[in-house]
MARGUDREN-930460 format. One record per residue: x, y, z of N, C-alpha, C, CB in turn; residue in one letter; residue number from 1. Coordinates in steps of 0.1 Angstrom, whole numbers, plus 5000, padded with zeros to 4 digits. Glycine has a CB too. Layout:
# residues N
X  Y  Z  X  Y  Z  X  Y  Z  X  Y  Z  a  NUM
...
# end
This chain:
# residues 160
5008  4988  5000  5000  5000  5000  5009  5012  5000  4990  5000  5012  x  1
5006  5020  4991  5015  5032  4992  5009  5045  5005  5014  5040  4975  x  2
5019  5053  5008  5018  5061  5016  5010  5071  5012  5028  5064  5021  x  3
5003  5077  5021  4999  5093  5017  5012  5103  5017  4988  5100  5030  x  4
5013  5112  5005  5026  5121  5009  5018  5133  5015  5038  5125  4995  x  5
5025  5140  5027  5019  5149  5033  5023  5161  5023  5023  5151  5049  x  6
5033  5164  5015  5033  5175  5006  5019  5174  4996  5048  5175  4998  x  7
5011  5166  4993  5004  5166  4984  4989  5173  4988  5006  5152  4981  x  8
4992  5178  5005  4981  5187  5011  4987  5200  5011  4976  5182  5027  x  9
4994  5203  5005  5003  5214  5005  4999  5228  4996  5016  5207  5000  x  10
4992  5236  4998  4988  5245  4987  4994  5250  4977  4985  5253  4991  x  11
4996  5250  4963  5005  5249  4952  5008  5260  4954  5001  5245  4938  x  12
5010  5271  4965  5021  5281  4962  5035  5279  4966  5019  5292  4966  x  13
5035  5259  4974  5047  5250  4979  5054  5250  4963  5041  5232  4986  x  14
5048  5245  4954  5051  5240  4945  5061  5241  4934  5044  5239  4943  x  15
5067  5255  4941  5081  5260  4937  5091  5265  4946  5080  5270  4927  x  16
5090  5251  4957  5098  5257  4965  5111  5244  4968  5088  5263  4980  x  17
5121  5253  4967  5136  5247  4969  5137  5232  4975  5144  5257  4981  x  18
5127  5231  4986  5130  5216  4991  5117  5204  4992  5135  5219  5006  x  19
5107  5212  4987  5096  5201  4985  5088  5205  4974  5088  5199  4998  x  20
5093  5213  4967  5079  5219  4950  5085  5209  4943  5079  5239  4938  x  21
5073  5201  4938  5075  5194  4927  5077  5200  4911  5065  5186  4928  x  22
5077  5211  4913  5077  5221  4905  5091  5227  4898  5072  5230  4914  x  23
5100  5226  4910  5116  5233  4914  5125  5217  4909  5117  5238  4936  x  24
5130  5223  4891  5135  5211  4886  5148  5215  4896  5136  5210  4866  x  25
5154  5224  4900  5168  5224  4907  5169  5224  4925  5175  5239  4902  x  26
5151  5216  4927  5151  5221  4941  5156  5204  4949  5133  5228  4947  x  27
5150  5199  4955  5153  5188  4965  5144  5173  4962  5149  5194  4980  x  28
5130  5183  4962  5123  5171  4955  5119  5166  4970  5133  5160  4945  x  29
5115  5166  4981  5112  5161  4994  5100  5156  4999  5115  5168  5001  x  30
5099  5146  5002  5083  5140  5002  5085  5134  5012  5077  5131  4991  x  31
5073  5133  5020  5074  5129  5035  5061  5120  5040  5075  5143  5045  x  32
5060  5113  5048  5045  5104  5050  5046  5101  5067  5044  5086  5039  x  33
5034  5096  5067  5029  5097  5083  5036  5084  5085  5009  5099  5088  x  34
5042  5081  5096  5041  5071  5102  5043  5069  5117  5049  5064  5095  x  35
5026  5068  5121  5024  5069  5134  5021  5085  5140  5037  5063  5141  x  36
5027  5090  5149  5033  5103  5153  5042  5111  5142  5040  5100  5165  x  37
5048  5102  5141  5062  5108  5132  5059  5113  5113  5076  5093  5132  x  38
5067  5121  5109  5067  5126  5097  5081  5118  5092  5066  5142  5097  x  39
5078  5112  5082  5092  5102  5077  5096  5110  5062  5086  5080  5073  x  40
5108  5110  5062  5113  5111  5047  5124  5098  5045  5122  5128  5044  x  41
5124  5092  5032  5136  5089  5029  5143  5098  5015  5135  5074  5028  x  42
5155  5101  5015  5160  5109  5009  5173  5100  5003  5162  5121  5017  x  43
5175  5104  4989  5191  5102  4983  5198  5114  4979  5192  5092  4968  x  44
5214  5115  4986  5215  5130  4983  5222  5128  4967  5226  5140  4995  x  45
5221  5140  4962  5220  5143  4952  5237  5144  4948  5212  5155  4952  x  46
5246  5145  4941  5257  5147  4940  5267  5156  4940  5256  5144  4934  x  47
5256  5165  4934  5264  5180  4933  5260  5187  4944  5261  5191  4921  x  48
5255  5177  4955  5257  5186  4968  5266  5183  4980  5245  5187  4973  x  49
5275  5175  4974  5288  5167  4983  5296  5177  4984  5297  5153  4978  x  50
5300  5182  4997  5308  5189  5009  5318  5188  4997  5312  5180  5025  x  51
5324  5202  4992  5342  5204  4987  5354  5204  4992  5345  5213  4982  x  52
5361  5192  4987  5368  5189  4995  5365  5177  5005  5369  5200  5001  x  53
5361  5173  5009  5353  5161  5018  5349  5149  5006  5337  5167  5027  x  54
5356  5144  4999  5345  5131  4986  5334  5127  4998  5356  5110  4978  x  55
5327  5119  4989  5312  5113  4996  5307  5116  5010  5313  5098  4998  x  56
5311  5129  5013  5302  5139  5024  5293  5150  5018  5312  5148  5036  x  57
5279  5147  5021  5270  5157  5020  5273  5173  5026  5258  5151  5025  x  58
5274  5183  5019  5273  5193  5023  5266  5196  5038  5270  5198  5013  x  59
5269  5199  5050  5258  5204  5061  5249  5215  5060  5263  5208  5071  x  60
5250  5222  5052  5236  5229  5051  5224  5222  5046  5237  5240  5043  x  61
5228  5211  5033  5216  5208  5029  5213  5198  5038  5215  5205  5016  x  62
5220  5193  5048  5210  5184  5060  5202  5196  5069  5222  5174  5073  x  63
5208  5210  5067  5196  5214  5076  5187  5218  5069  5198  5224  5086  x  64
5189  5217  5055  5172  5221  5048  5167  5213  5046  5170  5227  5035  x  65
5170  5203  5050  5160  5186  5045  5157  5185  5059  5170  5168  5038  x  66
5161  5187  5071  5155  5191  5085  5147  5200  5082  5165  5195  5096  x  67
5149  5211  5079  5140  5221  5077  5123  5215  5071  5148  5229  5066  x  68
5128  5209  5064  5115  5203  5054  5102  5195  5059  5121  5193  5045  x  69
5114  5188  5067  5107  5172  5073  5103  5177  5088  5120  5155  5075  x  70
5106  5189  5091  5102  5194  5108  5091  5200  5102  5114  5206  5120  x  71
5089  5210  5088  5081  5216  5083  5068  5208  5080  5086  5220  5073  x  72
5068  5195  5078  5062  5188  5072  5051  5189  5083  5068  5177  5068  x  73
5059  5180  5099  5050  5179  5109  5045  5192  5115  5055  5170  5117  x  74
5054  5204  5114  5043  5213  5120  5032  5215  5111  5047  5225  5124  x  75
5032  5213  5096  5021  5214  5087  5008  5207  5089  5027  5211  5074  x  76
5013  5192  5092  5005  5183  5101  5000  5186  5115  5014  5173  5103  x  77
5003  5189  5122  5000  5197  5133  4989  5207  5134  5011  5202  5136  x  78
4992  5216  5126  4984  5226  5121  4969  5221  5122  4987  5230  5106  x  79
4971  5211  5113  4953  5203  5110  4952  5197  5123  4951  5188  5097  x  80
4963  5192  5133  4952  5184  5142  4951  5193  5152  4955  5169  5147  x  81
4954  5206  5155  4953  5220  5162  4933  5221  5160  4966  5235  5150  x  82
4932  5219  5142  4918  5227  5143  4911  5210  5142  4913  5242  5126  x  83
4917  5200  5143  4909  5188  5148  4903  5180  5134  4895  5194  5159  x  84
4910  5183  5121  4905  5185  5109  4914  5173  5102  4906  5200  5104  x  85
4910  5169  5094  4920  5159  5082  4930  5165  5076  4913  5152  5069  x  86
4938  5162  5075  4948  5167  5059  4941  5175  5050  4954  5153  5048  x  87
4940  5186  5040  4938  5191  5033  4923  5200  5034  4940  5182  5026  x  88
4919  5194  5052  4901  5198  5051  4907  5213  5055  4886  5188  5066  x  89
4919  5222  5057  4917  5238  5060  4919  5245  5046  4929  5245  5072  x  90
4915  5255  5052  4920  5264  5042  4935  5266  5039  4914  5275  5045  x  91
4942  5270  5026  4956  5275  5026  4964  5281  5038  4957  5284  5016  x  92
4974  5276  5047  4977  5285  5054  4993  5286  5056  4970  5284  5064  x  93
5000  5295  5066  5015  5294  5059  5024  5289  5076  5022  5313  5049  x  94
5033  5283  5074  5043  5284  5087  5055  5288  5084  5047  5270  5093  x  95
5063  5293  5090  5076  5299  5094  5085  5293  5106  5073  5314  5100  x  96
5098  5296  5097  5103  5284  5107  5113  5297  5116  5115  5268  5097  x  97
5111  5297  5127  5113  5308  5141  5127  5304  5143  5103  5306  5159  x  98
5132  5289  5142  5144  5287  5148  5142  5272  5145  5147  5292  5164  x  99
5157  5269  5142  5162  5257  5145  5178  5254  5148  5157  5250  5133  x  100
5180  5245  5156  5190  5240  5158  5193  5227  5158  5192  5244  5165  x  101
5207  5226  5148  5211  5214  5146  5222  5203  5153  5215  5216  5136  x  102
5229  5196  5155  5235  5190  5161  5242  5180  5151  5227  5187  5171  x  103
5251  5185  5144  5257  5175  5139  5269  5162  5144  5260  5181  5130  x  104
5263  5150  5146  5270  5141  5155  5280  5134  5145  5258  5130  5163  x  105
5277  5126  5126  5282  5122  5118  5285  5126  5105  5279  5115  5119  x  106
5292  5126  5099  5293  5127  5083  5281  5119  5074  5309  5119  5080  x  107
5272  5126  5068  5260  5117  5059  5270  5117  5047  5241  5127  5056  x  108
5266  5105  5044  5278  5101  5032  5265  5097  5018  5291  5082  5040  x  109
5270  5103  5009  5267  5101  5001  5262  5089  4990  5271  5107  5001  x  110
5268  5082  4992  5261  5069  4988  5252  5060  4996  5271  5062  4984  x  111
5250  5070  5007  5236  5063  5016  5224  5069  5017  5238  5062  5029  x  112
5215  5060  5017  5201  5065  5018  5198  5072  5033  5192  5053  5015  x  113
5192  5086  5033  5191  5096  5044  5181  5091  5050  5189  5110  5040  x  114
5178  5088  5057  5163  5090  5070  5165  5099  5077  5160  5079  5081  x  115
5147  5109  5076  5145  5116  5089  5136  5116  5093  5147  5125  5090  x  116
5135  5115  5104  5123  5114  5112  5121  5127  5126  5122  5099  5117  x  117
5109  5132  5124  5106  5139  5127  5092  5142  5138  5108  5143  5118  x  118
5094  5148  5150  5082  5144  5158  5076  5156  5163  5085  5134  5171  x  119
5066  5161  5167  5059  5172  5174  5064  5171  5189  5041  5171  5173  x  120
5069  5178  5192  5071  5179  5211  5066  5185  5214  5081  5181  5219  x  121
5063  5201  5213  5047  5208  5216  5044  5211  5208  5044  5219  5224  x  122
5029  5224  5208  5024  5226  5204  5010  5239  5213  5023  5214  5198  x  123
5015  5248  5213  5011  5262  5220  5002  5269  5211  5025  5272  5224  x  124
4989  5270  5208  4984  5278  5199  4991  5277  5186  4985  5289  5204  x  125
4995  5290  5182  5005  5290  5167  5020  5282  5169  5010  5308  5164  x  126
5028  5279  5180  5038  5271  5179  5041  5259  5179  5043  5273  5184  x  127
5049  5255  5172  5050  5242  5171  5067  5237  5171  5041  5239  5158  x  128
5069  5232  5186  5083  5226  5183  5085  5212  5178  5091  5225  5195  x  129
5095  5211  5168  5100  5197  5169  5110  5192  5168  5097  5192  5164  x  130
5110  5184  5168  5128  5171  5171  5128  5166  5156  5127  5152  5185  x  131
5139  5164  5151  5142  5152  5145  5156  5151  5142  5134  5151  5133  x  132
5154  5136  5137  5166  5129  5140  5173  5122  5126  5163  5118  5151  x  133
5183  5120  5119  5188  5123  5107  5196  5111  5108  5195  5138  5104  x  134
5193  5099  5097  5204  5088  5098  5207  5091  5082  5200  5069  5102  x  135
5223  5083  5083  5231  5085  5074  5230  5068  5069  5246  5092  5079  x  136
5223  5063  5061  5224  5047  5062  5214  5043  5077  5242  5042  5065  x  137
5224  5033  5082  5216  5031  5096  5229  5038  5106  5211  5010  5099  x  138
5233  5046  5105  5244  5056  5117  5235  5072  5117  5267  5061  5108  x  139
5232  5073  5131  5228  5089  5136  5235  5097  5128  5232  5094  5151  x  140
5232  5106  5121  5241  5118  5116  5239  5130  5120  5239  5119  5102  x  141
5225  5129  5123  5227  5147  5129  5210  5141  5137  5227  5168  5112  x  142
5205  5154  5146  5199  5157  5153  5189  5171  5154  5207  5156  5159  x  143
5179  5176  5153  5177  5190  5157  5164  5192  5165  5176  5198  5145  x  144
5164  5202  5170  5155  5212  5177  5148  5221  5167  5162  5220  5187  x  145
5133  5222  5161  5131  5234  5158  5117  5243  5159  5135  5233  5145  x  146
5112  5252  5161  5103  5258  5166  5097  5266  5151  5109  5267  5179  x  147
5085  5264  5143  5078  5267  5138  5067  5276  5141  5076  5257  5134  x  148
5063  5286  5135  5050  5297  5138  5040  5290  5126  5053  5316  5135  x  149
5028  5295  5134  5019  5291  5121  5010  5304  5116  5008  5277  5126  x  150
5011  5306  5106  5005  5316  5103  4993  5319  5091  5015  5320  5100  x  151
4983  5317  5103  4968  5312  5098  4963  5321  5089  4957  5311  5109  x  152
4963  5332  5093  4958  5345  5080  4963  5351  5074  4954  5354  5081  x  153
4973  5348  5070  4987  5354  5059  4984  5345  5048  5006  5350  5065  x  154
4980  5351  5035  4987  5342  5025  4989  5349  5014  4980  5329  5020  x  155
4995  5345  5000  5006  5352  4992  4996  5361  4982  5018  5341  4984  x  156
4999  5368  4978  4991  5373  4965  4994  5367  4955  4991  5386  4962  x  157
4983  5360  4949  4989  5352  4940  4991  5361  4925  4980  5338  4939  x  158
4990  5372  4925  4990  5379  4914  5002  5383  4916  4981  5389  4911  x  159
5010  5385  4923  5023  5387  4926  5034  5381  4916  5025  5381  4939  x  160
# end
């Protein structure tokens, strides 16, 4: 049985964006699904984003945008079960990511498949913290903390 991908509740003004628009031929491409509590990605990194200088190490920034993504994912998720609603039953709305912090424990190596998993630890009105945790293969690679706003009545002009 295939998964639901949670980007696919995602309002198409996602859809050109750097780490999950299916849209963005030069973006990441990031797709994530429920499993349980948790928001899962599996990821392959890409090539031309190996660390210079370092062969078969992924660059660290792009582990914190694929953290970025997959913490994004579940506060997106969150959002809906805030107003008690299914995937896709709100209206368009937007989150911001307030802070995150990373913790890089290993080298993600490039010829391995990434896991991240990602969990809600609170959830205060508009905030939403979460954890997730980043394997390189089956080795810990990194770690983070990050705190999401949700921002219910904001959205973009689409004539823009």
């Amino acid at each position: 049985m295939d998964k639901q991908r949670i980007q696919d509740f995602y309002p198409k003004e996602f859809h050109e964006c750097f780490g999950c628009g299916p849209r963005n031929p030069d973006g990441m491409c990031v797709t994530s699904h429920l499993e349980g509590d948790e928001v899962v990605t599996l990821w392959h990194p890409h090539q031309h984003m190996q660390l210079r200088g370092a062969a078969n190490v992924l660059q660290g920034g792009v582990t914190a945008a694929l953290i970025d993504e997959v913490a994004g994912a579940a506060a997106f998720v969150q959002g809906h079960r805030n107003k008690g609603v299914a995937l896709g039953d709100l209206p368009p709305f937007d989150f911001v990511t307030a802070y995150l912090n990373v913790n890089y424990v290993k080298p993600v190596y490039m010829d391995r498949p990434m896991l991240l998993r990602a969990r809600v630890t609170e959830a205060v009105r508009r905030k939403v913290r979460v954890s997730c945790t980043v394997y390189s293969g089956e080795e810990e690679a990194a770690n983070a903390d990050a705190l999401f706003i949700l921002l219910e009545h904001i959205r973009r002009d689409e004539s823009a």
